[in-house]
Biotite code that builds the C-alpha atoms (Angstrom):
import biotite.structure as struc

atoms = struc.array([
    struc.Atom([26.602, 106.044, 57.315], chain_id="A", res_id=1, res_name="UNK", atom_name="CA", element="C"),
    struc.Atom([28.373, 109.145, 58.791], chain_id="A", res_id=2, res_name="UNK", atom_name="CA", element="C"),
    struc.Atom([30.969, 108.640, 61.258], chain_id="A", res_id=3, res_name="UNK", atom_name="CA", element="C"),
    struc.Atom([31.020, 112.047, 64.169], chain_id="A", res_id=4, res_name="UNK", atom_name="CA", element="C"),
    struc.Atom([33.330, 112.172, 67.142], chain_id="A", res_id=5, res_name="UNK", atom_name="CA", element="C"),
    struc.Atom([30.889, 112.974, 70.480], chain_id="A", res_id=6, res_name="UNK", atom_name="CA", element="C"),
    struc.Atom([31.593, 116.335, 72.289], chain_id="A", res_id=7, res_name="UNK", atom_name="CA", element="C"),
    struc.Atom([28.508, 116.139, 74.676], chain_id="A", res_id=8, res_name="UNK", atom_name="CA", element="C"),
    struc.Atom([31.228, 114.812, 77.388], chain_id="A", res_id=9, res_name="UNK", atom_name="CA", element="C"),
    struc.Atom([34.465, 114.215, 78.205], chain_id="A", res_id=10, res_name="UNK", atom_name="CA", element="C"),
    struc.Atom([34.848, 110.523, 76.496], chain_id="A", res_id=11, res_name="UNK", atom_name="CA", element="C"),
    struc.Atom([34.672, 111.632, 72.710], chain_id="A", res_id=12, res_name="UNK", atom_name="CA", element="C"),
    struc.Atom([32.287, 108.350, 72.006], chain_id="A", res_id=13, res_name="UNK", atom_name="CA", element="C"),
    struc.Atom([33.001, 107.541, 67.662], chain_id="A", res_id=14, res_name="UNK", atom_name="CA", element="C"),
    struc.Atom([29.673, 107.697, 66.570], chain_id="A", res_id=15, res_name="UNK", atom_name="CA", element="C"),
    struc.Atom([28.035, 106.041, 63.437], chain_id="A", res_id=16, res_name="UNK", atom_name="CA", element="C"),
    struc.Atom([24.367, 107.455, 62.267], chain_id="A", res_id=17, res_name="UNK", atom_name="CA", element="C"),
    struc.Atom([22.613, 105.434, 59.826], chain_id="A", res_id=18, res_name="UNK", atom_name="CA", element="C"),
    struc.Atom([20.473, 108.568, 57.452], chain_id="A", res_id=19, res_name="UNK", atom_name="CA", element="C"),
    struc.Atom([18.553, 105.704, 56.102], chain_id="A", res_id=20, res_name="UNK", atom_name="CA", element="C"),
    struc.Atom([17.941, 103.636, 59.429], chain_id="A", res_id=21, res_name="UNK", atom_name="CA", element="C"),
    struc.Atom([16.032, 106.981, 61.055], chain_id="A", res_id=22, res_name="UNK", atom_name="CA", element="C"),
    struc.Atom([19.571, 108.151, 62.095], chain_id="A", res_id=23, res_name="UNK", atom_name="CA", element="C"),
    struc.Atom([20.109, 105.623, 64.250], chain_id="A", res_id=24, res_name="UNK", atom_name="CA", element="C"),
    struc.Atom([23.042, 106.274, 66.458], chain_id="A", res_id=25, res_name="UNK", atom_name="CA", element="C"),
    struc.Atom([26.020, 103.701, 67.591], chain_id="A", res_id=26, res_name="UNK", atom_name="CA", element="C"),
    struc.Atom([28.907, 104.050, 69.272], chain_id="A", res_id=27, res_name="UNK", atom_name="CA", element="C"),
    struc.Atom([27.627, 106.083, 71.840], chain_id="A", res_id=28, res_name="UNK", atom_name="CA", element="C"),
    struc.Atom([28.325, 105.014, 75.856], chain_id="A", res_id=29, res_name="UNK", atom_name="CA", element="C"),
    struc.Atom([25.344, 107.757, 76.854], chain_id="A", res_id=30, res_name="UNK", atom_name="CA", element="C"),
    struc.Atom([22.413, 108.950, 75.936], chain_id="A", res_id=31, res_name="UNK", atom_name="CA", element="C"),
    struc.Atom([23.635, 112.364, 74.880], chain_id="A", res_id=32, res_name="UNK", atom_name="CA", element="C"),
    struc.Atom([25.523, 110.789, 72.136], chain_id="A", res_id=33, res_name="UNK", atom_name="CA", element="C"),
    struc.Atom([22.580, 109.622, 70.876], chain_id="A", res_id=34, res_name="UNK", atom_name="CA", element="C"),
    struc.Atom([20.881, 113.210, 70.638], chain_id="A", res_id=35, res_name="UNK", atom_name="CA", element="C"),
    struc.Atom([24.046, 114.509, 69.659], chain_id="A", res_id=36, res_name="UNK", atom_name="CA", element="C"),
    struc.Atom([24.332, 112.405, 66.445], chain_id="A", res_id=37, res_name="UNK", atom_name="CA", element="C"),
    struc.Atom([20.980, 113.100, 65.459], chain_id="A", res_id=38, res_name="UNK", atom_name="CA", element="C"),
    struc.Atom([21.261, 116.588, 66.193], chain_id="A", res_id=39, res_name="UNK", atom_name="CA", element="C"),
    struc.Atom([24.635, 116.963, 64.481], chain_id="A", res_id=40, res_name="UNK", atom_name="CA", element="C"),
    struc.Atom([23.311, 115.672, 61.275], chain_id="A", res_id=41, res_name="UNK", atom_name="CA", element="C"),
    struc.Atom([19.299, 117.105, 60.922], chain_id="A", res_id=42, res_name="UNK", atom_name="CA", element="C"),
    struc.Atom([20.250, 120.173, 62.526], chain_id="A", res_id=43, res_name="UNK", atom_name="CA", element="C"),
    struc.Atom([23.521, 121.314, 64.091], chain_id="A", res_id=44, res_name="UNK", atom_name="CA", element="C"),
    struc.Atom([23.889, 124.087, 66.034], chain_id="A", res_id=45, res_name="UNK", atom_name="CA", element="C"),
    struc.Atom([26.694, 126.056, 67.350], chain_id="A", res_id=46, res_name="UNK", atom_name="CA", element="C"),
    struc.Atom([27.287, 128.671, 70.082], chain_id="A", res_id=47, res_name="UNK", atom_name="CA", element="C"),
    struc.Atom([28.666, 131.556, 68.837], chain_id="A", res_id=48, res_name="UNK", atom_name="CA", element="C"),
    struc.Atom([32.171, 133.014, 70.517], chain_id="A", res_id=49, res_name="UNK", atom_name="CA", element="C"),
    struc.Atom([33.666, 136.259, 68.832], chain_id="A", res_id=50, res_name="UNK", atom_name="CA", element="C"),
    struc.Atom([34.356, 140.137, 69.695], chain_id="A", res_id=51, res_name="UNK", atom_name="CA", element="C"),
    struc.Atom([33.019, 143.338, 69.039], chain_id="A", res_id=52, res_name="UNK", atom_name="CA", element="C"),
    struc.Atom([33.875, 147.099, 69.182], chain_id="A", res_id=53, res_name="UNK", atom_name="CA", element="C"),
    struc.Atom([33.849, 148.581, 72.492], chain_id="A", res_id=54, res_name="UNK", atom_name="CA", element="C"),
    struc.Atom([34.938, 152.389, 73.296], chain_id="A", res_id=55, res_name="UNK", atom_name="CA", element="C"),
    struc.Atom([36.484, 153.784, 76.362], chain_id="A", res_id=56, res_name="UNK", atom_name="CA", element="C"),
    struc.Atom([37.887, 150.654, 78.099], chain_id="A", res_id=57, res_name="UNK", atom_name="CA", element="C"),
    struc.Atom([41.279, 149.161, 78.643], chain_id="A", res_id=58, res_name="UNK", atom_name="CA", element="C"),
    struc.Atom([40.675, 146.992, 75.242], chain_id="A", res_id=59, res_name="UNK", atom_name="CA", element="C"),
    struc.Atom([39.801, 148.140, 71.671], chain_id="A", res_id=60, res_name="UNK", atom_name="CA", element="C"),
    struc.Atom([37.484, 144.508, 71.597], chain_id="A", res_id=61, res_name="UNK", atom_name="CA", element="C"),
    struc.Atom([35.440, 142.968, 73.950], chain_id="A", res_id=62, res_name="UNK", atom_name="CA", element="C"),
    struc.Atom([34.826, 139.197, 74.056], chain_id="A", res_id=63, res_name="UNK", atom_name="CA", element="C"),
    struc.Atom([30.921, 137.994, 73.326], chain_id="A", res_id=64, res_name="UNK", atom_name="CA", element="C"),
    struc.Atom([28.972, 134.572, 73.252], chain_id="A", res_id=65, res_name="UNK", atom_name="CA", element="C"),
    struc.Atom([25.919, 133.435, 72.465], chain_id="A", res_id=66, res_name="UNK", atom_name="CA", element="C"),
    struc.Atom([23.624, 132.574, 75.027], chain_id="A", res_id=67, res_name="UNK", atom_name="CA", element="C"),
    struc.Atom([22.636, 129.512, 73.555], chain_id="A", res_id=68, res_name="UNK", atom_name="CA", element="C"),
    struc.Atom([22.945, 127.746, 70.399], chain_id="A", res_id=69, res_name="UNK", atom_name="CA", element="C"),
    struc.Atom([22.422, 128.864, 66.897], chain_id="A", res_id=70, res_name="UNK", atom_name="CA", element="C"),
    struc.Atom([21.899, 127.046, 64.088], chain_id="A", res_id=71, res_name="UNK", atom_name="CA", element="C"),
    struc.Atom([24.874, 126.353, 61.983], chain_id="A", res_id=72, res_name="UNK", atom_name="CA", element="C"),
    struc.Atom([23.282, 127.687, 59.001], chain_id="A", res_id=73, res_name="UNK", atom_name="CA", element="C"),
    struc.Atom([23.321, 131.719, 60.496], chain_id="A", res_id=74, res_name="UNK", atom_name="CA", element="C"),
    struc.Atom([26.350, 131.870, 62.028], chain_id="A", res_id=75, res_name="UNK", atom_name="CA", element="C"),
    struc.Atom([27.806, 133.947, 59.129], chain_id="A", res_id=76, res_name="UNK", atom_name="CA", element="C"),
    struc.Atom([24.928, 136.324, 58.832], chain_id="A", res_id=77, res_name="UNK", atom_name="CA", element="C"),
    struc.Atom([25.629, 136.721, 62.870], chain_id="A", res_id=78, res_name="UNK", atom_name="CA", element="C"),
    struc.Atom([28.956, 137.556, 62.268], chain_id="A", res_id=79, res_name="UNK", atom_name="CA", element="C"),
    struc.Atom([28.317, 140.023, 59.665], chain_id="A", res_id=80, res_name="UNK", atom_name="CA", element="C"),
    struc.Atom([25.778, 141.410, 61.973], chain_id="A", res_id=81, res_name="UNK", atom_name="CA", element="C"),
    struc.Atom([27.870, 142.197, 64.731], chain_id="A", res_id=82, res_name="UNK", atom_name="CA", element="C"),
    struc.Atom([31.025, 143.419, 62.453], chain_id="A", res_id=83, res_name="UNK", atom_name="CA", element="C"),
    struc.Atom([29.447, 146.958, 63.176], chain_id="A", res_id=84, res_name="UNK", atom_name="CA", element="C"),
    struc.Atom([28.495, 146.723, 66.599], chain_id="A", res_id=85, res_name="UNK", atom_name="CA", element="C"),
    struc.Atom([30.274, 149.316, 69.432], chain_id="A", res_id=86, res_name="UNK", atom_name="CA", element="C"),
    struc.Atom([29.022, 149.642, 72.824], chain_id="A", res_id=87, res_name="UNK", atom_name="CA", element="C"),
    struc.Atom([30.655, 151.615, 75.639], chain_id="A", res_id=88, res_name="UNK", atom_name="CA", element="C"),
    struc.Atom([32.768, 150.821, 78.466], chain_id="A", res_id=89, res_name="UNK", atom_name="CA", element="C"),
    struc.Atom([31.287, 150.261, 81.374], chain_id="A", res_id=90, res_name="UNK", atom_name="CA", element="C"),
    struc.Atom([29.789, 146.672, 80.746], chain_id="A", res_id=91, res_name="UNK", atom_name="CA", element="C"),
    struc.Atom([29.300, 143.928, 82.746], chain_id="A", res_id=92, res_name="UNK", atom_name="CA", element="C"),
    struc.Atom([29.727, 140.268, 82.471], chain_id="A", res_id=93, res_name="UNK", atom_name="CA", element="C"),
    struc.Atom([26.637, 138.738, 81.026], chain_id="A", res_id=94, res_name="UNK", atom_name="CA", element="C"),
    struc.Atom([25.280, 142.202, 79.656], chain_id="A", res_id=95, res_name="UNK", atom_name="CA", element="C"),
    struc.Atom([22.976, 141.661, 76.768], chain_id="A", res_id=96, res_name="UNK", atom_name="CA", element="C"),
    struc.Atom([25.164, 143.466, 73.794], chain_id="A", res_id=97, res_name="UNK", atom_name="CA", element="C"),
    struc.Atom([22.343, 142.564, 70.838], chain_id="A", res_id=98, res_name="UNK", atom_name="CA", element="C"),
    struc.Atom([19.397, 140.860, 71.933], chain_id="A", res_id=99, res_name="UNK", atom_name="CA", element="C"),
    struc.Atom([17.904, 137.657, 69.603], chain_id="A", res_id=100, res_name="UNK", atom_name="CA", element="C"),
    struc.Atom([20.688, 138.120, 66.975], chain_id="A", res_id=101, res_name="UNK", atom_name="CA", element="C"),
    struc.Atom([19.299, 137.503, 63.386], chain_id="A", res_id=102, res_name="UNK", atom_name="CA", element="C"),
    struc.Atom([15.998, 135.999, 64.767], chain_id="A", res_id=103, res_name="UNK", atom_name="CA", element="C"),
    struc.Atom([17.633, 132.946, 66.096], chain_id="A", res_id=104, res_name="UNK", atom_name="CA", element="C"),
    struc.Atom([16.011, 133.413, 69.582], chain_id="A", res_id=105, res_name="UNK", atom_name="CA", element="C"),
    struc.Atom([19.647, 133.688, 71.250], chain_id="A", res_id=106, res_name="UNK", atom_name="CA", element="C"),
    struc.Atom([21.381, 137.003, 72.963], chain_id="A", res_id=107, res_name="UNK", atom_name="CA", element="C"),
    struc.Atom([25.207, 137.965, 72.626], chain_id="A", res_id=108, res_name="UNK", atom_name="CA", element="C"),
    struc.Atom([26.619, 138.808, 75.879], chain_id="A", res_id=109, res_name="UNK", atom_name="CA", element="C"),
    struc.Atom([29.437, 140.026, 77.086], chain_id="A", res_id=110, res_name="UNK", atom_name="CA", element="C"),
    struc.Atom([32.369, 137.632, 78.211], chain_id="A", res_id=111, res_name="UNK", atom_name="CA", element="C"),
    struc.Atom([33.554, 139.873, 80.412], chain_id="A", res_id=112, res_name="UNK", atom_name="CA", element="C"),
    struc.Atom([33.724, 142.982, 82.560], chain_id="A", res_id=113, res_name="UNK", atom_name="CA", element="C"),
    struc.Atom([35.465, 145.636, 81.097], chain_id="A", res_id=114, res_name="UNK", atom_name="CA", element="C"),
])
């Protein structure tokens, strides 16, 4: 039994998921805590916030996200991947800066304009 603390909502529902009942999920007021215990446990994700390089704008870094989520296990080898990554000012918010990063099937985009 593995005891998780819900962030699909505001309430922060204290989960319990059985491995051995089928991950059965309890605790949960909604059905997203249900798919979030699952989740959580056979294959948690994350989306990714950090910078990267930019030249010629009023910051040396500019803020990036992943458009989705990525699984937990690549969000290293994402970060690595990026550590050499410079684009130039101007961008826009929501610009693509490195389309399906690592094969996960998810963009980094910028945060901001800058």
């Amino acid at each position: 039994m593995t005891e998780l603390i819900c962030i699909g909502c505001p309430r922060g529902c204290h989960l319990k998921v059985d491995e051995e009942n089928g991950y059965q999920v309890t605790g949960n007021n909604c059905p997203i805590g249900a798919e979030y215990g699952k989740n959580e446990l056979t294959n948690p994700t994350r989306v990714l916030t950090t910078t990267v390089r930019i030249s010629g704008g009023i910051h040396n870094c500019l803020p990036v996200r992943s458009s989705g989520p990525i699984k937990k296990a690549l969000l290293m080898e994402a970060v690595r991947a990026l550590k050499d990554v410079e684009v130039a000012s101007p961008v826009k918010k929501g610009d693509v800066i490195v389309h399906n990063i690592v094969g996960s099937g998810q963009d980094m985009l910028a945060s901001r304009d800058m």
